[in-house]
Structure formats: structure tokens, C-alpha cells
VMD Tcl script that builds the backbone (N, CA, C; Angstrom):
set m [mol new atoms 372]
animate dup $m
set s [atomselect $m all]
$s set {name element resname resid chain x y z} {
  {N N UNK 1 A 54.012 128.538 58.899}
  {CA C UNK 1 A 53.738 127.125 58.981}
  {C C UNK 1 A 54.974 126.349 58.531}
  {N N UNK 2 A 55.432 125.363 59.756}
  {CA C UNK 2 A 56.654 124.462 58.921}
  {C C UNK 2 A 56.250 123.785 57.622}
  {N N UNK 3 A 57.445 123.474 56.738}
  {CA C UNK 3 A 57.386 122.948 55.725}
  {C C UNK 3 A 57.351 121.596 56.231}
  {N N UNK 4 A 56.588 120.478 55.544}
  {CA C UNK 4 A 56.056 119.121 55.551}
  {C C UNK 4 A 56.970 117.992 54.829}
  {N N UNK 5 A 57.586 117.437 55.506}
  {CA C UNK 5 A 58.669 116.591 54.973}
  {C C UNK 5 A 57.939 115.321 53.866}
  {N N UNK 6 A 58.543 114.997 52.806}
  {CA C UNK 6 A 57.421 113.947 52.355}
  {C C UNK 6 A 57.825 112.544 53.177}
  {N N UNK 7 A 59.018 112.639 54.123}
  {CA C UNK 7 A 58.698 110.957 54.915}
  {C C UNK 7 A 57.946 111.137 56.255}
  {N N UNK 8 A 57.720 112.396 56.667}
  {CA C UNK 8 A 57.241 112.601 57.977}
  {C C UNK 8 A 55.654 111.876 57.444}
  {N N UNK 9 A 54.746 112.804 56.378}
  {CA C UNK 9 A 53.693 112.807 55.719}
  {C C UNK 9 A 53.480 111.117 55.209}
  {N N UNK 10 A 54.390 110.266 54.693}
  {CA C UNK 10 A 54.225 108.735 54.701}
  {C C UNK 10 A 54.353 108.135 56.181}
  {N N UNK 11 A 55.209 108.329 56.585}
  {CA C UNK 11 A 54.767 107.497 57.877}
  {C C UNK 11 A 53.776 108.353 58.731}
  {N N UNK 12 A 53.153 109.527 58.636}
  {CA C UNK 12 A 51.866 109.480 59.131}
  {C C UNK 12 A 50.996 109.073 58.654}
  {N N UNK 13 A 50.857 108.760 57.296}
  {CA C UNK 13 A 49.958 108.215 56.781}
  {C C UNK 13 A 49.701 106.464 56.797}
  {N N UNK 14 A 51.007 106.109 57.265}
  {CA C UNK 14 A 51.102 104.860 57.076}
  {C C UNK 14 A 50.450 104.426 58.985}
  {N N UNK 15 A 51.045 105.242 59.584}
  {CA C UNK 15 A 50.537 105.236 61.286}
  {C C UNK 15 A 48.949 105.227 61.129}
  {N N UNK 16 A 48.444 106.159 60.273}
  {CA C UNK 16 A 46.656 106.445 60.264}
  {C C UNK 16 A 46.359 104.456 59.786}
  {N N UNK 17 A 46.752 104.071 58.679}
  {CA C UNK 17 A 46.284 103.127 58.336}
  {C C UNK 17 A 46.464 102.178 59.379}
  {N N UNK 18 A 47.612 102.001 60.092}
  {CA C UNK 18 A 47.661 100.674 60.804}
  {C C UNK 18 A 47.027 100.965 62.255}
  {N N UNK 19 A 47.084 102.094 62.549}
  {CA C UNK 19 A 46.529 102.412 63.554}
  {C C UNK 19 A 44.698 102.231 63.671}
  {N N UNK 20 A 44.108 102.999 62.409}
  {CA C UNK 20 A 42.489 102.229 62.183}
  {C C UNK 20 A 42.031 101.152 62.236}
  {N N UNK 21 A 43.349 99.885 62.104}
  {CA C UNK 21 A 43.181 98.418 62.046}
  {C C UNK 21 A 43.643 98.238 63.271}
  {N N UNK 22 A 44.218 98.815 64.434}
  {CA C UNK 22 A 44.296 98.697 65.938}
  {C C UNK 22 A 43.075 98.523 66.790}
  {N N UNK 23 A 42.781 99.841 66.605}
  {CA C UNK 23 A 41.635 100.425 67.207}
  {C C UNK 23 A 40.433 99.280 67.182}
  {N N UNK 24 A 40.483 98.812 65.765}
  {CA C UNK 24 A 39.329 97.696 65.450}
  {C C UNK 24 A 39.325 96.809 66.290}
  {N N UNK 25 A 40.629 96.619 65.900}
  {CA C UNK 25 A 41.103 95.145 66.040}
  {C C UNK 25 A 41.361 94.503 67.274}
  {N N UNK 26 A 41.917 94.786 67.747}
  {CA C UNK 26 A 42.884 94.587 69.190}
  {C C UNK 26 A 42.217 95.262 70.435}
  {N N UNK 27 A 41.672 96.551 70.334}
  {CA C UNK 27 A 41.464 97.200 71.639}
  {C C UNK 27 A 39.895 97.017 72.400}
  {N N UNK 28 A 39.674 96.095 72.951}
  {CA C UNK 28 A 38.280 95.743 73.209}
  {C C UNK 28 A 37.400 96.400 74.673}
  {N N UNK 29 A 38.021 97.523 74.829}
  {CA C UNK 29 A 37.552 98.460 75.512}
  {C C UNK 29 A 35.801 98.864 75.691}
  {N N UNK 30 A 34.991 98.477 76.683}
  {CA C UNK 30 A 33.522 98.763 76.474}
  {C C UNK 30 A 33.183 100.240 76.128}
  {N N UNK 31 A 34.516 101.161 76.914}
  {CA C UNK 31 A 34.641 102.449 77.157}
  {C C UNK 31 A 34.489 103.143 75.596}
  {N N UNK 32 A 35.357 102.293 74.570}
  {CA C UNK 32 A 35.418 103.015 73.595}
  {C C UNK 32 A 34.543 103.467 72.524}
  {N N UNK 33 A 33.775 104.466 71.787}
  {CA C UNK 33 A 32.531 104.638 70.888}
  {C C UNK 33 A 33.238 103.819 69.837}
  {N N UNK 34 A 32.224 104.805 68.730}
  {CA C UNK 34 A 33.056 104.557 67.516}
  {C C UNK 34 A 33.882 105.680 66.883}
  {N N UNK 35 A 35.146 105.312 67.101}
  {CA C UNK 35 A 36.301 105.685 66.389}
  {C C UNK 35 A 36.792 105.804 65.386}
  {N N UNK 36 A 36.972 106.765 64.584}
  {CA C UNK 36 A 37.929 107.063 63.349}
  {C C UNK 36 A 39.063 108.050 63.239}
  {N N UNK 37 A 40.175 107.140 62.493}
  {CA C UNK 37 A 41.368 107.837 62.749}
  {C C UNK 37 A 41.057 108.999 61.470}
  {N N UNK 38 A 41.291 110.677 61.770}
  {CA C UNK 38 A 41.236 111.597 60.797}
  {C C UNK 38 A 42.287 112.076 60.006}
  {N N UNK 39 A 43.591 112.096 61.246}
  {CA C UNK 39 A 44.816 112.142 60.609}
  {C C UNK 39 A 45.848 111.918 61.664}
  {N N UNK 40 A 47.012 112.417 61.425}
  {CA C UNK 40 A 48.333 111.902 61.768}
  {C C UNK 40 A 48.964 112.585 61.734}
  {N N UNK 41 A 49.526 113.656 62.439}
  {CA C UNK 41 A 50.574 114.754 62.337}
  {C C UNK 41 A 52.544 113.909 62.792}
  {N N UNK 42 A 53.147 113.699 62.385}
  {CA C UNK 42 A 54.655 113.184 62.844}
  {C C UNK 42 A 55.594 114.426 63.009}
  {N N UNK 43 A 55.865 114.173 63.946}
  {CA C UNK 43 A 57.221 115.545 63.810}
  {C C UNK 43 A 57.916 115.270 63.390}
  {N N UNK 44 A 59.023 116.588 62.783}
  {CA C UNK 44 A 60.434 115.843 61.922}
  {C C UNK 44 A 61.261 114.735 61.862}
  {N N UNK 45 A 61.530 114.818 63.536}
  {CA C UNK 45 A 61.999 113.853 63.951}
  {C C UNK 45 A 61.772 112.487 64.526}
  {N N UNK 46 A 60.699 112.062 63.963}
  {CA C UNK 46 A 59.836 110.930 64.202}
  {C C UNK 46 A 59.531 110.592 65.614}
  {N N UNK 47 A 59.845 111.329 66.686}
  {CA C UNK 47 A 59.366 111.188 67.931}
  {C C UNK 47 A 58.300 111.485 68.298}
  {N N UNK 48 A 57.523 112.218 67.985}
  {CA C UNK 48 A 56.247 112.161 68.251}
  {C C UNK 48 A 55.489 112.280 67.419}
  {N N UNK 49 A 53.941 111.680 67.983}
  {CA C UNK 49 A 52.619 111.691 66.985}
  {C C UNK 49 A 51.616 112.143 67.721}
  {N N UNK 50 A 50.939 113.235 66.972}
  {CA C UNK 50 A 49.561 113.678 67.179}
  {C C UNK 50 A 48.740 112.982 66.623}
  {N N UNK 51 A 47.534 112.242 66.691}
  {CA C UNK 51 A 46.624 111.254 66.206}
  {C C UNK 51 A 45.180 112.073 66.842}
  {N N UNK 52 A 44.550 112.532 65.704}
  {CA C UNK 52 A 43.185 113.243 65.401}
  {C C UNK 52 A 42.183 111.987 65.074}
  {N N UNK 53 A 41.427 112.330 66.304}
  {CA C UNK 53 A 40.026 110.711 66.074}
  {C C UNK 53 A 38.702 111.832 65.974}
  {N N UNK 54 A 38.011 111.215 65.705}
  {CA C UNK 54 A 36.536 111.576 65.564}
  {C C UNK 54 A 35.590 110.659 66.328}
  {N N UNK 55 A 34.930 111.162 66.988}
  {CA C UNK 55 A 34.013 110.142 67.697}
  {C C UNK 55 A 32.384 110.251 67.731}
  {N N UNK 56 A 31.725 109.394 67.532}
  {CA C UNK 56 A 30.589 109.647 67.599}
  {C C UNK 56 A 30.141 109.615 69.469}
  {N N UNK 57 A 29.193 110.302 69.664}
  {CA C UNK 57 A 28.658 110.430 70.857}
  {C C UNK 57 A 28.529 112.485 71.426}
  {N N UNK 58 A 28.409 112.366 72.578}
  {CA C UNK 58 A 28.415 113.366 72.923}
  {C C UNK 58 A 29.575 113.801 73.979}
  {N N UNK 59 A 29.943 115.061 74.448}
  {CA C UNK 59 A 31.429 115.639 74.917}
  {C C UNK 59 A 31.631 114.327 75.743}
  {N N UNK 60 A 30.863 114.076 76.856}
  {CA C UNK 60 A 31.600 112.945 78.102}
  {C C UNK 60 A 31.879 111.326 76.897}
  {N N UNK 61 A 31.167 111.027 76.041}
  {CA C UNK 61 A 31.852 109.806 75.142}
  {C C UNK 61 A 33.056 110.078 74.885}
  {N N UNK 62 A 33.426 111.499 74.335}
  {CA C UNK 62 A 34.491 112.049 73.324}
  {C C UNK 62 A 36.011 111.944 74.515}
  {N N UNK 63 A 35.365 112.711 75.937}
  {CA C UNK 63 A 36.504 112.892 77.286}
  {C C UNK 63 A 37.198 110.939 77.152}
  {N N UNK 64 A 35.948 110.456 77.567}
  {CA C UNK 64 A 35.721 109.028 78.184}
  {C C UNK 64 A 37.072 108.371 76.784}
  {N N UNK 65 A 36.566 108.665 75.761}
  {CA C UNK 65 A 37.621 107.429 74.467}
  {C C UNK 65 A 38.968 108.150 74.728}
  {N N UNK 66 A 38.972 109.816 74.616}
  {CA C UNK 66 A 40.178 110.477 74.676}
  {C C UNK 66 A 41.009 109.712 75.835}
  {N N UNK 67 A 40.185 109.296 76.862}
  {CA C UNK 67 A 41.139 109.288 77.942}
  {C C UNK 67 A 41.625 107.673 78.201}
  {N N UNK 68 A 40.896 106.541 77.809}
  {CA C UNK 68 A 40.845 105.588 77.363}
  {C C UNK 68 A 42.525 105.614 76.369}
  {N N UNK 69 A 42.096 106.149 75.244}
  {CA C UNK 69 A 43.345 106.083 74.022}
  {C C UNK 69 A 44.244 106.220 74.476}
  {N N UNK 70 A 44.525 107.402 75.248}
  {CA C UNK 70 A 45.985 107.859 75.993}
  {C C UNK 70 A 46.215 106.491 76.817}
  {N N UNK 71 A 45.629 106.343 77.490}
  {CA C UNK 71 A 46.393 105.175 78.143}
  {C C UNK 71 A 46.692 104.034 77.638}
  {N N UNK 72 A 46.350 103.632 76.612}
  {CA C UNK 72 A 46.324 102.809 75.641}
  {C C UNK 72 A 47.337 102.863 75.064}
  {N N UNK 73 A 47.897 104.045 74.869}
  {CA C UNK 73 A 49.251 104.206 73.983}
  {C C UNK 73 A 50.100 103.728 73.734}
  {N N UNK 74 A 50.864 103.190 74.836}
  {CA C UNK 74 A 52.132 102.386 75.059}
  {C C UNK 74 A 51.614 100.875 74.318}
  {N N UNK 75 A 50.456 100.214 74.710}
  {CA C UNK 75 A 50.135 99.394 74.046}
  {C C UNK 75 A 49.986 99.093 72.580}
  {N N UNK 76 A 49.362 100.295 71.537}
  {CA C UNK 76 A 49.502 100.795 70.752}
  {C C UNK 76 A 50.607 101.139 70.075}
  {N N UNK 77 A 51.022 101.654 70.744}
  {CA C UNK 77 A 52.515 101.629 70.012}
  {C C UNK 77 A 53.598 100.690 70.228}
  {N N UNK 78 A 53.443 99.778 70.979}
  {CA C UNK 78 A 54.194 98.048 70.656}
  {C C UNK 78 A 53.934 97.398 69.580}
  {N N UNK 79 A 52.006 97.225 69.429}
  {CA C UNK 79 A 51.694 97.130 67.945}
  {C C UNK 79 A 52.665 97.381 67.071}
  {N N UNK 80 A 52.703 99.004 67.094}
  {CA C UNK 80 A 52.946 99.729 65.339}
  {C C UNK 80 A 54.312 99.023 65.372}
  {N N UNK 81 A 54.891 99.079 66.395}
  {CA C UNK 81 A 56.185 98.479 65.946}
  {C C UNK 81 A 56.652 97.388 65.694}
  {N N UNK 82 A 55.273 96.323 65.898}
  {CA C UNK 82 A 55.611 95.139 65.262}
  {C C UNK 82 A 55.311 94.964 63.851}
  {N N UNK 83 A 54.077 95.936 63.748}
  {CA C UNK 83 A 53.592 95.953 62.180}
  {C C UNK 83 A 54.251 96.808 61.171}
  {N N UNK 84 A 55.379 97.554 61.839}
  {CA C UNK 84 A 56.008 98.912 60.640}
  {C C UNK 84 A 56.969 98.404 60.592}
  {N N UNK 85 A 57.720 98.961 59.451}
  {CA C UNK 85 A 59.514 98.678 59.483}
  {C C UNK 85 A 59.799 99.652 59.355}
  {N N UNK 86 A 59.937 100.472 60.604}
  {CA C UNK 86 A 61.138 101.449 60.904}
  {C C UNK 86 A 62.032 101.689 61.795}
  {N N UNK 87 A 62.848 102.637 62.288}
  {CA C UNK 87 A 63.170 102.430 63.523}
  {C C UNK 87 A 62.697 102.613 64.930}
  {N N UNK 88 A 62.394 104.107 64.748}
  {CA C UNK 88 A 61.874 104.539 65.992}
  {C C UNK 88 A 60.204 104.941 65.618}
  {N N UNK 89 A 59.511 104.436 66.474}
  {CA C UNK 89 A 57.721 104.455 66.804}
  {C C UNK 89 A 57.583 105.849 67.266}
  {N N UNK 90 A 56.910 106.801 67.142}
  {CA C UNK 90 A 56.748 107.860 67.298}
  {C C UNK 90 A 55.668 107.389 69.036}
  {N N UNK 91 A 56.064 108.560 69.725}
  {CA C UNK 91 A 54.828 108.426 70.787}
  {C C UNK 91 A 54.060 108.736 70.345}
  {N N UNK 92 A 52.519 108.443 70.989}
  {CA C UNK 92 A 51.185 108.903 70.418}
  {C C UNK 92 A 50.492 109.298 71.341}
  {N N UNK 93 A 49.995 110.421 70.941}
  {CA C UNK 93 A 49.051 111.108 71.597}
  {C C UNK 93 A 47.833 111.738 70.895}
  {N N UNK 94 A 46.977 110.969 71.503}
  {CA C UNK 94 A 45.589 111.207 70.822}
  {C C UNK 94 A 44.572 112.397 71.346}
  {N N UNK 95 A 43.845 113.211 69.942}
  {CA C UNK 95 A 43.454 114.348 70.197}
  {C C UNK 95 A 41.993 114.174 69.173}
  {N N UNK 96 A 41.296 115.435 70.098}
  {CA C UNK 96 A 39.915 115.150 69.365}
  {C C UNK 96 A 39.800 116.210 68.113}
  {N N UNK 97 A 39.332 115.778 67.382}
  {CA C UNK 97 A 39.085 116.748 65.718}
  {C C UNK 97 A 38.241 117.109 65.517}
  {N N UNK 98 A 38.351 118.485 65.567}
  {CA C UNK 98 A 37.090 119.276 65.901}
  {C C UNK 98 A 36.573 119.272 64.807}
  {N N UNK 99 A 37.097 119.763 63.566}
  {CA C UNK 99 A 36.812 120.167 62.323}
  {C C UNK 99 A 35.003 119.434 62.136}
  {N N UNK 100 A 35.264 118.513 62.219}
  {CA C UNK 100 A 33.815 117.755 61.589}
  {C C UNK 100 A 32.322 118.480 62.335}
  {N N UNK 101 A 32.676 118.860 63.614}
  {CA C UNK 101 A 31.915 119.748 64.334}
  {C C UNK 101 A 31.614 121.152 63.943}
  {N N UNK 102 A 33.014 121.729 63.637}
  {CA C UNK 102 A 32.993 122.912 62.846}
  {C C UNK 102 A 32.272 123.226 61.797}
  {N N UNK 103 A 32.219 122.078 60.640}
  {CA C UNK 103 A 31.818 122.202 59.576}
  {C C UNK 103 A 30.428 122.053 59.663}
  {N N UNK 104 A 30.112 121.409 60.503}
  {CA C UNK 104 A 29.076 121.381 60.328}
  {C C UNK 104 A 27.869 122.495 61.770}
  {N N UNK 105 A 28.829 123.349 61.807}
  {CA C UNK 105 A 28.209 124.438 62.372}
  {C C UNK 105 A 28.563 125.645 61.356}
  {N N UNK 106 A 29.344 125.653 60.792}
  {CA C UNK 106 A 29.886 126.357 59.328}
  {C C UNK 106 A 28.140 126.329 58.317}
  {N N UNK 107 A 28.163 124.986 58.828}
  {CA C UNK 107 A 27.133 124.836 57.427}
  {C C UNK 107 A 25.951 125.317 57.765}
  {N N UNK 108 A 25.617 124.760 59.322}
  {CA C UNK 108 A 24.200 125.785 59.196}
  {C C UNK 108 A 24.312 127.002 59.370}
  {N N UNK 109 A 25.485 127.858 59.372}
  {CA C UNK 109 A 25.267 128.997 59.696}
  {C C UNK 109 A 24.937 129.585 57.937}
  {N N UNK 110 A 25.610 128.842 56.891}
  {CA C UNK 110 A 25.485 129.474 55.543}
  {C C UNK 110 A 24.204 129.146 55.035}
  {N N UNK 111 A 23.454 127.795 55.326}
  {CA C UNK 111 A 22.262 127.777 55.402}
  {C C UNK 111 A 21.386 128.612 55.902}
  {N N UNK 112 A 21.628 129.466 56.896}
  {CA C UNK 112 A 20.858 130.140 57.907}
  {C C UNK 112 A 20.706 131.445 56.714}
  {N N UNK 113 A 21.970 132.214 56.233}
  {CA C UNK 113 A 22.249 132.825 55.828}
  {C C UNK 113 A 21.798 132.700 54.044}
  {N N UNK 114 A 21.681 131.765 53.545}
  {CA C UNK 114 A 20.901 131.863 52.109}
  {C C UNK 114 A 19.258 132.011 53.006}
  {N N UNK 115 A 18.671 131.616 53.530}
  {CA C UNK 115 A 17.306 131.519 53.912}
  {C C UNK 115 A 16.802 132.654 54.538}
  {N N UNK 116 A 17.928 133.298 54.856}
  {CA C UNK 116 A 17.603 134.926 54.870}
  {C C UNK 116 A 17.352 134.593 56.689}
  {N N UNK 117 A 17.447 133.975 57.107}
  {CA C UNK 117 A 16.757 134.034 58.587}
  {C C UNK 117 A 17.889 134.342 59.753}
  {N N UNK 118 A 17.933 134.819 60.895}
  {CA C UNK 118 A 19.101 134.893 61.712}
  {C C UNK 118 A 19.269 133.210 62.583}
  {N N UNK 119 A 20.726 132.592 62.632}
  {CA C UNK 119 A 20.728 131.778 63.225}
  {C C UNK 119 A 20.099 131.840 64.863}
  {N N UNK 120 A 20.214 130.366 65.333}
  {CA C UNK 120 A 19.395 130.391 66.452}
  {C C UNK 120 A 20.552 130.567 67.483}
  {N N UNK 121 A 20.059 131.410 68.755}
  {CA C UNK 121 A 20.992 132.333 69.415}
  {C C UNK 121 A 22.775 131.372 69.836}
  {N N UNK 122 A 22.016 130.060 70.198}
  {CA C UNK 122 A 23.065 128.621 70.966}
  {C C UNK 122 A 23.920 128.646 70.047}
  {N N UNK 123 A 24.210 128.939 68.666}
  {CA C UNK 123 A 25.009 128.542 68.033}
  {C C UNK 123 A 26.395 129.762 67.102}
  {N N UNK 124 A 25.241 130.931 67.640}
  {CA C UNK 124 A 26.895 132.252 67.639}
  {C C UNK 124 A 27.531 132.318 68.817}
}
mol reanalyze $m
mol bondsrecalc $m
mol representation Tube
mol addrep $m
């Protein structure tokens, strides 16, 4: 695993914040659910950004915002660059975060597993 620069890690963190106040704010898309930014990956070289959302709904909501955001991007990232002081705006490319799904198939499976019972077949 690369080592994590601590300015890559601030300006992703600083991208998550202004970017959650985008999304709100500015993008009035009917298309879009509800959105939360999870995190912010920056590469070394500040050219690109991975941006992890969470969405409520089901897979075609999740396709539908994913595909929405991407195109959105360029717009989005005129924003950040009026609201950041740096030089170069990382591109963005938005991705769905599974984890929250995970965990919570994680969980009933350990639930399943104190209760002594075998999970239900849909979910191994």
C-alpha cells in the first residue's frame, strides 16, 4: 500500500468538505437521491480525485446519481476552484462505496452466527 502524504490527505479532506456543500447546494438535479460524500482519495500529484458517495435507494438510483455526478464534474470542479486556494483542482471522479453495504451484510452474517442459525441462502 502507498504511503499517504499528509497534503494529499488535507486536500482530500478539504475536497470532501466543500464538495458535500456542492452537492447540496448548487446541483439541482431531480435525478439525484440523497448523497453523501464518504471520502476522498487525491493522488500524489494532485491530479486526480476518487470521490466515494453513498446513496440511498436501490442499484438503478445508485447507476442513475453515479452517472449524473460524472457528468457533473467539470462543473464541480470550477466550483472547487473558486472555493479552494490551490493550484491545480484535481479531476473528479465519482465512485460508489460499497463498504456501508458490506457492513452491513458483515453484520447479519455475525448475527446469524451468535443465534446459532444458518444465514438465509441470498446472502452467501
Amino acid at each position: 500500500m502507498p504511503r499517504e502524504f499528509p497534503r494529499t490527505r488535507r486536500v482530500g479532506e478539504q475536497i470532501q468538505r466543500e464538495l458535500a456543500g456542492l452537492l447540496h447546494e448548487e446541483l439541482k438535479d431531480p435525478r439525484l437521491g440523497m448523497i453523501s460524500v464518504c471520502g476522498v482519495e487525491v493522488s500524489r500529484d494532485l491530479a486526480h480525485a476518487r470521490v466515494y458517495i453513498s446513496v440511498l435507494g436501490g442499484e438503478e438510483i445508485v447507476s442513475e446519481t453515479l452517472k449524473v455526478l460524472n457528468k457533473a464534474a467539470g462543473f464541480l470542479r470550477h466550483q472547487l476552484g473558486q472555493r479552494m486556494r490551490i493550484r491545480v483542482i484535481p479531476h473528479l471522479r465519482f465512485l460508489y462505496d460499497e463498504s456501508l453495504a458490506e457492513g452491513a451484510r458483515m453484520d447479519a452474517l455475525i448475527a446469524a452466527a451468535i443465534a446459532g442459525r444458518r444465514p438465509p441462502e441470498n446472502e452467501e
